[in-house]
Structure formats: structure tokens, C-alpha cells
C-alpha positions as a Markdown table, in Angstrom:
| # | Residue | x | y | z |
|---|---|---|---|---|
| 1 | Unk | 0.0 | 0.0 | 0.0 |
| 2 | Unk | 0.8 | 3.8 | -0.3 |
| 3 | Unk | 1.4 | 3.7 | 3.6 |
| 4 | Unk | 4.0 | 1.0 | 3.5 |
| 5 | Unk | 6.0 | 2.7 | 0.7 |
| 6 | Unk | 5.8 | 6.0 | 2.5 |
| 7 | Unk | 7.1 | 4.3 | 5.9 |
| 8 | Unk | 9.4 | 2.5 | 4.0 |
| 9 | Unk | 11.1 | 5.4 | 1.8 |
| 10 | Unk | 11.6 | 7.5 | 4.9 |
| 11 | Unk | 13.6 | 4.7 | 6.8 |
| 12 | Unk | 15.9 | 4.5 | 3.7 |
| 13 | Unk | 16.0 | 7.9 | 2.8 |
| 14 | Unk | 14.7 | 10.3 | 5.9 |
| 15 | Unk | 13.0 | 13.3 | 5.0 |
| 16 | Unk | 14.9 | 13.1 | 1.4 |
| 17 | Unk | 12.0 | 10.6 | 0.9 |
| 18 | Unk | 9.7 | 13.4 | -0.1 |
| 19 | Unk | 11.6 | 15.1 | -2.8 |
| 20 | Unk | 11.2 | 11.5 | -4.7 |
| 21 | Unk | 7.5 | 10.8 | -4.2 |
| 22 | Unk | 5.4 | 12.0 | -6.9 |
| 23 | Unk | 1.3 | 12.8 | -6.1 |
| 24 | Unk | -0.9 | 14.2 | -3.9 |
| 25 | Unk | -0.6 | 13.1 | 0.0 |
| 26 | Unk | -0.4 | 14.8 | 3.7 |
| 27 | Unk | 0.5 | 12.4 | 6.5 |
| 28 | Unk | 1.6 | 12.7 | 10.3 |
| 29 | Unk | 4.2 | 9.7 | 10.9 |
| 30 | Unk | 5.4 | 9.1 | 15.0 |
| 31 | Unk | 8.9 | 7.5 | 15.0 |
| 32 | Unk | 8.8 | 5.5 | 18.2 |
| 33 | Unk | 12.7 | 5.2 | 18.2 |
| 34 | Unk | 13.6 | 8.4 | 18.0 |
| 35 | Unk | 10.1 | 10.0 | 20.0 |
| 36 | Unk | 9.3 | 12.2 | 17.2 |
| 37 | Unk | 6.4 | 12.8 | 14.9 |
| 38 | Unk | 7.0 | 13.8 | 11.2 |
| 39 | Unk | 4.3 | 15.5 | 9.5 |
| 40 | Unk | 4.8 | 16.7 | 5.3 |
| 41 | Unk | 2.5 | 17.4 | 3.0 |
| 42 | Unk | 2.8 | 17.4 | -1.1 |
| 43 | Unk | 4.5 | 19.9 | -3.2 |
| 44 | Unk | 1.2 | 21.5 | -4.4 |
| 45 | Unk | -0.6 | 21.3 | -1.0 |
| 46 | Unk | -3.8 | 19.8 | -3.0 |
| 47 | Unk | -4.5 | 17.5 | 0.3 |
| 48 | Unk | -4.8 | 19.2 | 3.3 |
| 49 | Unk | -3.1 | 19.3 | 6.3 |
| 50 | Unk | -4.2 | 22.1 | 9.1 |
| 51 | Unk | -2.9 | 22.6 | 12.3 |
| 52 | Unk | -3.9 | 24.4 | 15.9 |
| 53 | Unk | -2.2 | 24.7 | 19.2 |
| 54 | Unk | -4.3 | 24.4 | 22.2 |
| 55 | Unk | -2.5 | 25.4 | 25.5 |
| 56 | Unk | 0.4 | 22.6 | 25.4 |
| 57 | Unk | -1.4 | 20.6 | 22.2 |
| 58 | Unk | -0.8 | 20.5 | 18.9 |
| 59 | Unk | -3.5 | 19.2 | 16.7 |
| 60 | Unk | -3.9 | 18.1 | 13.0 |
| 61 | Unk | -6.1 | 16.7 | 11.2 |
| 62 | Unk | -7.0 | 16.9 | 7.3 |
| 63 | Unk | -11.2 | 18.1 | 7.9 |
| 64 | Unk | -11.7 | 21.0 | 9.5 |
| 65 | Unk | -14.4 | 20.0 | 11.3 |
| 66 | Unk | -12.3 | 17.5 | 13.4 |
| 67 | Unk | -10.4 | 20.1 | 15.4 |
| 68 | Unk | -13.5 | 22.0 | 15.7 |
| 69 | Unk | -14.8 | 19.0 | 17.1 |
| 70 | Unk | -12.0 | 19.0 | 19.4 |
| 71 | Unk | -12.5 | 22.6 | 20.8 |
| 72 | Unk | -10.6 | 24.5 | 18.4 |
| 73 | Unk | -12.3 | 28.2 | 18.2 |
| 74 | Unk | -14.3 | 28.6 | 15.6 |
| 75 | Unk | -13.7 | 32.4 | 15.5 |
| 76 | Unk | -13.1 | 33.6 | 12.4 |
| 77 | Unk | -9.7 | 35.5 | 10.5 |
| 78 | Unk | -11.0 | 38.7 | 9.7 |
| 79 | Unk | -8.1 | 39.5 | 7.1 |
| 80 | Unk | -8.8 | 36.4 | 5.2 |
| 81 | Unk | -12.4 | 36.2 | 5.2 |
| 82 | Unk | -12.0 | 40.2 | 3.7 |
| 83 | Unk | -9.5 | 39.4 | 1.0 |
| 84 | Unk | -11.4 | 36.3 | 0.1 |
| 85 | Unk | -15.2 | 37.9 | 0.2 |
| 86 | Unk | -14.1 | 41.3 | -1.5 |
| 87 | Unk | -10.8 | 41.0 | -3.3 |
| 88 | Unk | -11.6 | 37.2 | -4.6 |
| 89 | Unk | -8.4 | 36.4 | -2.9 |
| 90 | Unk | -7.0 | 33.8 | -0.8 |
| 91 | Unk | -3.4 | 33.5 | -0.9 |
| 92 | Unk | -2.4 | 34.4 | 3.0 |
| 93 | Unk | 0.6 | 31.3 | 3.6 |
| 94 | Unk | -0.4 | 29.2 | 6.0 |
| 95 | Unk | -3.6 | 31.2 | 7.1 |
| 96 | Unk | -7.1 | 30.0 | 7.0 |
| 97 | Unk | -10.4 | 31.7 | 7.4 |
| 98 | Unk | -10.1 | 30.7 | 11.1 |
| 99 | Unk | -8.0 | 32.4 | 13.8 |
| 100 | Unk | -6.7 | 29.5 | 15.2 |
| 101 | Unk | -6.2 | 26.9 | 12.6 |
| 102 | Unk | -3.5 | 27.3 | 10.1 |
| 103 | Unk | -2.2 | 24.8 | 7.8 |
| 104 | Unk | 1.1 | 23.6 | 6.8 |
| 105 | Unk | 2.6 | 24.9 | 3.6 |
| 106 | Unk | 2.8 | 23.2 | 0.6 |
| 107 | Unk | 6.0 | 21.0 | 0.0 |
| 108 | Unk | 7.0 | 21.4 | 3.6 |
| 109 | Unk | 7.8 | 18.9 | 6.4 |
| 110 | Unk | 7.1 | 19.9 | 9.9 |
| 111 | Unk | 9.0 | 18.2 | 13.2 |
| 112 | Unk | 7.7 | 17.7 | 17.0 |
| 113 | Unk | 10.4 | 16.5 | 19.0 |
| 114 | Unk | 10.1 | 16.4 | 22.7 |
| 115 | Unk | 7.5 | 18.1 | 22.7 |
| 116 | Unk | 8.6 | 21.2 | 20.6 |
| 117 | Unk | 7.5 | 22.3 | 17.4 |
| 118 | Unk | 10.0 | 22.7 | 14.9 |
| 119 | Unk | 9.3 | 25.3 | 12.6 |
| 120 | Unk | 8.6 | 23.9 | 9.0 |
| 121 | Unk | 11.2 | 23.1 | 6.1 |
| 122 | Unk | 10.6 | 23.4 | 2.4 |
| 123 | Unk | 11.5 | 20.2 | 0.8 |
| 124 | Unk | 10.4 | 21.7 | -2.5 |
| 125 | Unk | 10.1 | 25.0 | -4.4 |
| 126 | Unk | 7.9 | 25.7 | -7.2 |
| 127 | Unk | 9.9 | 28.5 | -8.3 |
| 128 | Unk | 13.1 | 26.9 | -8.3 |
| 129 | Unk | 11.5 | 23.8 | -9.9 |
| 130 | Unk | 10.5 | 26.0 | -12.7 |
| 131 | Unk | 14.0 | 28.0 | -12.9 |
| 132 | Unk | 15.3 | 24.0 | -13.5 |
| 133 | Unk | 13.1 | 23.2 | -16.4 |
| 134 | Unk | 15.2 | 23.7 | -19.9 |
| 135 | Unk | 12.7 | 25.4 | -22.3 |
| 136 | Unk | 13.1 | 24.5 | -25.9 |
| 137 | Unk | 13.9 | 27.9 | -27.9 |
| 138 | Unk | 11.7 | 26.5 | -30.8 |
| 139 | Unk | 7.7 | 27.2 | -30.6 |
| 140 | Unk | 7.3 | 23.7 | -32.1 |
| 141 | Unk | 9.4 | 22.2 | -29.9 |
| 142 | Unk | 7.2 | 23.7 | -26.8 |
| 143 | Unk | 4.3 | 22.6 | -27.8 |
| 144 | Unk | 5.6 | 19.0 | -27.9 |
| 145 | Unk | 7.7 | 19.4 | -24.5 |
| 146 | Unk | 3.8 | 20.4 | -23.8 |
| 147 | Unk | 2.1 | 17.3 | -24.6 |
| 148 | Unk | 4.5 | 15.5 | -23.4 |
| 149 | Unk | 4.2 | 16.7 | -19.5 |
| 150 | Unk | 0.3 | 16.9 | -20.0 |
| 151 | Unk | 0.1 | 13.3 | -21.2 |
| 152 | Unk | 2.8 | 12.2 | -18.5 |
| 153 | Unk | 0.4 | 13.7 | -16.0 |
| 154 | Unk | -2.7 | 11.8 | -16.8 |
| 155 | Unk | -0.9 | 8.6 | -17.4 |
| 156 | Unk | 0.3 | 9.1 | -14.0 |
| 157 | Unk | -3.4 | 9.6 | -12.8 |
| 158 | Unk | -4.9 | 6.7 | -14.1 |
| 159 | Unk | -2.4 | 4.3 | -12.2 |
| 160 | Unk | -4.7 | 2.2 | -10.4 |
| 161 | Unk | -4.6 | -1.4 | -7.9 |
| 162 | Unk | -8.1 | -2.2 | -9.6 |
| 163 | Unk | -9.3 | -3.1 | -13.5 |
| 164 | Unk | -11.6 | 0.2 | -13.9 |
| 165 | Unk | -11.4 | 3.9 | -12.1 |
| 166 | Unk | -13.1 | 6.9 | -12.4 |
| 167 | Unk | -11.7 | 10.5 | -11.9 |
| 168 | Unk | -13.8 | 13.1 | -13.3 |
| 169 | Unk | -10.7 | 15.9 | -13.6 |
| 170 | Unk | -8.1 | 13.1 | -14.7 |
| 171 | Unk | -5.6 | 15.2 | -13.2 |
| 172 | Unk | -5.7 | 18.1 | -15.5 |
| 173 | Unk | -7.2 | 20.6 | -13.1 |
């Protein structure tokens, strides 16, 4: 399974597991050796991971409505809720629309060792991802590179453990 990789990869390669794992995921892993809990999330942030601290607690959980249900404040983030409401805009880092729930970054891997929070590390960079691509000079050649990356993506999508599956966005959005 997905989980067995995962645990695997990071006892061969540590966090350097993440830059070689391609997809969508967000996962809390407790190392029992080492008393630690890992938590990372994919390069794009497309599952979610949020996060609150409670007193002495930290919690996470990928639905909202879980740390709500464990007596996370439901008071809302002014700032966000404005830019969102009236400006149609929502990029505010690791805010949410709630005051005390944020969520970790996109392609980032946050540590709790004894009880401390580490502050989060970027495993991966869009922008720097980007400034690595080589981009063919020819207009021909683009649209081919193009194609190429677009049909790798879907191909990559429809990877599957069963005969028949059904995604309605195939990846493309």
C-alpha cells in the first residue's frame, strides 16, 4: 500500500524521501525510536493538512471540522475572510479563514520533537522547480515538450490497484 511505501522510503532515505515521491498526500508519521512525529505534505498542497495549538497541544487533522470537534475556536480571521469575500483572494501562507487553525505549507515537512515544534522546512520549491526546467527555444518544440508533460500527468493519474477507475478531472485541473 501507499502507507507502506511511504514508511518504508523515509527509513531509507529520511525526510529526502519526499523530494522522490510524486502525487498528492499529507501524512503525520510518530517515529517510536527516535520520539518524534513527522508530518509533510505534497509539493502542491492539494490535500490538506491544518494545524492548531491548544494550550500545550498541537493538533492536526485533514477536515476542518475535526479540530473544531475537538475545541478548536471557531472564531473567524478577519483578514482572510476580507480578502477572500471582497478582493476574490485567498493566498495568506499558512492562514485559514479561522483564527486558530492554520495549515502547513505546501511541500513542507514539519517536526515535534520532545514536545517542541519545529518550525517547517521546504523540501520543495515551485519557483526553483521551474527556474530548472530547460525550455526549448523553438515554438514547435514547446508545444511538444507540452504534450508530453500533460500526457505524463494523466498517465500518472490513471495508475490504479483495480481493473476500472473513475476521476472526473483526470488530473488536469
Amino acid at each position: 500500500s501507499d502507507t507502506e511505501v511511504l514508511l518504508a522510503a523515509l527509513d531509507r532515505w529520511g525526510t529526502g524521501a519526499l523530494e522522490r515521491l510524486d502525487g498528492m498526500f499529507a501524512f503525520a508519521v510518530w517515529d517510536v525510536v527516535e520520539r518524534s512525529l513527522l508530518c509533510g505534505r505534497d509539493r502542491l498542497g492539494i490535500k490538506p493538512f491544518y494545524l492548531s495549538r491548544v494550550g500545550q497541544d498541537l493538533l492536526f487533522a485533514s477536515e476542518l471540522r475535526a479540530l473544531f470537534a475537538a475545541g478548536v475556536s471557531t472564531e473567524p480571521h478577519e483578514g482572510v475572510l476580507y480578502d477572500f469575500l471582497a478582493r476574490d483572494f485567498y493566498s495568506h501562507g499558512d492562514d485559514t479563514f479561522f483564527r486558530q487553525v492554520t495549515s502547513l505549507p505546501a511541500g513542507t515537512t514539519l517536526r515535534v520533537e520532545d514536545g517542541h515544534v519545529h518550525s517547517a522546512q521546504r523540501y520543495w520549491n515551485l519557483a526553483a522547480q521551474s527556474e530548472a526546467l530547460e525550455v526549448p527555444s523553438d515554438r514547435g518544440a514547446r508545444e511538444e515538450r507540452l504534450i508530453e508533460l500533460l500526457d505524463a500527468a494523466v498517465d500518472g493519474q490513471l495508475v490504479s490497484d483495480v481493473p476500472v477507475g473513475v476521476a472526473l478531472s483526470g488530473g488536469l485541473d
